[in-house]
C-alpha positions, 0 to 999 in steps of 0.5 A, a space after each residue: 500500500 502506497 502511504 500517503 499523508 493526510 493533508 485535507 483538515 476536514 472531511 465531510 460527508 452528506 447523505 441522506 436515506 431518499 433521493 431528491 431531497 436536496 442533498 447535493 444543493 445543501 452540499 454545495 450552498 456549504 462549500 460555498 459559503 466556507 469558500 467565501 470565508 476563504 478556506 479551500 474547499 474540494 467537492 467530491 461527488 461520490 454518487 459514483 452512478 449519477 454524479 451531477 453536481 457539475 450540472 449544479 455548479 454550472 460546468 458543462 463542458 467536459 472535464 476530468 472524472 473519477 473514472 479515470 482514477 477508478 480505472 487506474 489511468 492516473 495514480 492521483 487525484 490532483 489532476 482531476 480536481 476541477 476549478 467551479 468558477 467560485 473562488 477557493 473551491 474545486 470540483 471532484 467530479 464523479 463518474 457516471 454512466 460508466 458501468 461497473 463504477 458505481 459500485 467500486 471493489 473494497 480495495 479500491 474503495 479504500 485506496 479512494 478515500 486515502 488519495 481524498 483525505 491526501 487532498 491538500 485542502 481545509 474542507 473536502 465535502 463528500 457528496 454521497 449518493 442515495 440509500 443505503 448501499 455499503 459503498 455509500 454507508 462506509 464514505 459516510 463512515 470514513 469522514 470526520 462528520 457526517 450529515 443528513 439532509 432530509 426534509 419535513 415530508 414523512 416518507 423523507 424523514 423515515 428514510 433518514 431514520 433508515 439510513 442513520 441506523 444502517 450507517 450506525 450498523 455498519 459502524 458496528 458491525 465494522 469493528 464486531 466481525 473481528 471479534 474472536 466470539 462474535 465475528 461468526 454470527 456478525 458474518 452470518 447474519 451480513 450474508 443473509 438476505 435484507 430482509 432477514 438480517 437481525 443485526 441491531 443494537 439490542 441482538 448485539 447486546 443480548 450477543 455480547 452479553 452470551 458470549 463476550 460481557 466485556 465487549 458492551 462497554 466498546 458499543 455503548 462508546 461507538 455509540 457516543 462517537 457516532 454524532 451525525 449532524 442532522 438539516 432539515 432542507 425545504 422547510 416552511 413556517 407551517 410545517 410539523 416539527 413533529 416529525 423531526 422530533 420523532 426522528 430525534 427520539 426515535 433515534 435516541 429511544 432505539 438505537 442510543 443515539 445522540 443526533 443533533 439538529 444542526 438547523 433548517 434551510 427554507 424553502 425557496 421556489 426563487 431557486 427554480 431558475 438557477 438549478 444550473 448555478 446554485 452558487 450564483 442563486 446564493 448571492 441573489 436578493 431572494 436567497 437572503 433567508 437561505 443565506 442566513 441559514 445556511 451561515 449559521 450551519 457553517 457557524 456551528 460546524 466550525 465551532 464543533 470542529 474543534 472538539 472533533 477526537 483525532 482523525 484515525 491514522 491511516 492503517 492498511 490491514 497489514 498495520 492492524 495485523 501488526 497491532 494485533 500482534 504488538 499486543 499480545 507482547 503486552 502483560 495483563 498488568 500493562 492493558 490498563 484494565 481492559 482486556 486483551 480482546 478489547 483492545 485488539 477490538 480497538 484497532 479496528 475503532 481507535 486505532 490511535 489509542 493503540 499506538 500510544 498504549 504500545 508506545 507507552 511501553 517502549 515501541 516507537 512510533 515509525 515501529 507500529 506501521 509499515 511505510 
């Protein structure tokens, strides 16, 4: 694996459990307002089968894709980054239309996300596709925040419920297939259909709770990191707020969650008429409400930002192998009152806390990973 330094300072993905919700509209009014406060921001589109924010930024000529990275035409994404026209922000454009695409192979899934987190910017912003696809959870997964963007209709709103608990899912199930006790029954039920999975929050509990106590405490704190912002886009003065505080319980009430409602985007028919440039629609006297929302978002974002834990290092699985086996060197004394699985576990959640538990006993730093 080729290691390459994490340089773009913030990674952001928005998704959102139904199309058409205005996900990538929402996407693009927060890249341009961080652009316009002079940071340099990159748009990656990720909805790798129907990319389209080109469209909504007003590029029409053509430009470099992602199709030439996942068809290994070019070994970086540098030169695919595209100028949008707005000062200070760059388009990744998506491959669409290229069968066999949209659906990338895990290695290069990963091999993706390490060249985008290389992007030497402060804010990259991961526009992901639609549902629920594993692609499309582990992007959402991989960034540093997540948001979801829904609006106030109900089959909107359940939908966003749907897609927060497979991402949390996915999340947990990420870290609990490496289980030795667990790692059977999490496998099996991932390979059954939809429809009679039984993976949740309460079948691993009652899982762990059989076979493996001392892993519940790691899923109650998998649950506290997993903090994905919540918009409300297309929101009017007359809507029920009752179904966005169902969804914030219902997620509280099921799945353990914390979800914080970062704020609501009007509604504005005015936007029609610059579906082709929405950064343009931004700075026309009828997008001031829009405008102010989308400012305060931005505000909150940047203060929350620095609270954000570290960004994990970037492990090939030849590193967490190694990790594994570092720890096994350490006595029961030097585990720091957890156990030895639990800690292997933590590989796979906080790899950092690993590394500095090894080197607290003697291993240096350029030891624990391979370059």
């Amino acid at each position: 694996m080729t290691r390459l330094p994490p340089k773009a300072k913030r990674l952001i993905a928005v998704g959102g459990g139904k199309g058409g919700v205005g996900k990538s509209v929402v996407a693009i009014a927060l890249a341009t307002e961080w652009a316009r406060r002079g940071r340099r921001v990159v748009l990656a589109d990720l909805d790798l089968g129907a990319a389209n924010l080109h469209s909504y930024l007003g590029i029409h000529h053509t430009t470099p894709t992602l199709a030439r990275f996942l068809r290994r035409e070019t070994d970086t994404l540098d030169g695919l980054l595209v100028e949008s026209g707005q000062s200070g922000l760059q388009l990744l454009r998506g491959a669409d239309d290229v069968p066999g695409l949209a659906t990338p192979q895990h290695w290069m899934k990963l091999k993706l996300l390490r060249h985008i987190r290389a992007i030497d910017a402060d804010v990259v912003l991961l526009d992901l596709g639609a549902g629920t696809a594993f692609n499309t959870l582990d992007f959402f997964g991989a960034a540093d925040l997540g948001l979801v963007v829904t609006e106030p209709q109900p089959a909107a709103v359940m939908n966003a419920y749907g897609f927060i608990k497979a991402a949390f899912h996915r999340r947990l199930q990420a870290v609990f297939r490496h289980h030795p006790a667990l790692a059977d029954a999490v496998e099996f039920d991932l390979a059954a259909p939809e429809d009679q999975r039984q993976f949740g929050v309460d079948w691993l509990r009652q899982m762990a709770a059989d076979v493996a106590p001392q892993a519940t405490g790691l899923i109650d704190e998998i649950a506290q990191a997993f903090k994905p912002g919540l918009i409300i886009n297309r929101s009017r003065p007359d809507d029920d707020n009752k179904l966005v505080n169902n969804l914030l319980t219902l997620c509280r009430n099921r799945l353990g969650l914390s979800i914080e409602q970062l704020g609501q985007l009007p509604a504005n028919d005015a936007m029609r008429r610059f579906q082709l440039n929405i950064p343009g629609f931004l700075q026309q006297p009828t997008a001031v409400d829009l405008h102010a929302s989308v400012q305060r978002i931005v505000r909150q974002l940047d203060k929350a930002s620095a609270a954000q834990p570290s960004t994990p290092p970037d492990l090939s699985e030849a590193d967490q192998h190694r990790l594994q086996q570092l720890l096994d060197t350490l006595n029961t004394e030097q585990l720091q009152g957890r156990s030895r699985d639990a800690w292997k576990l933590r590989v796979f959640f906080r790899p950092q806390d690993v590394m500095a538990l090894l080197e607290s006993h003697g291993h240096s730093a350029d030891s624990l990973i391979q370059n």
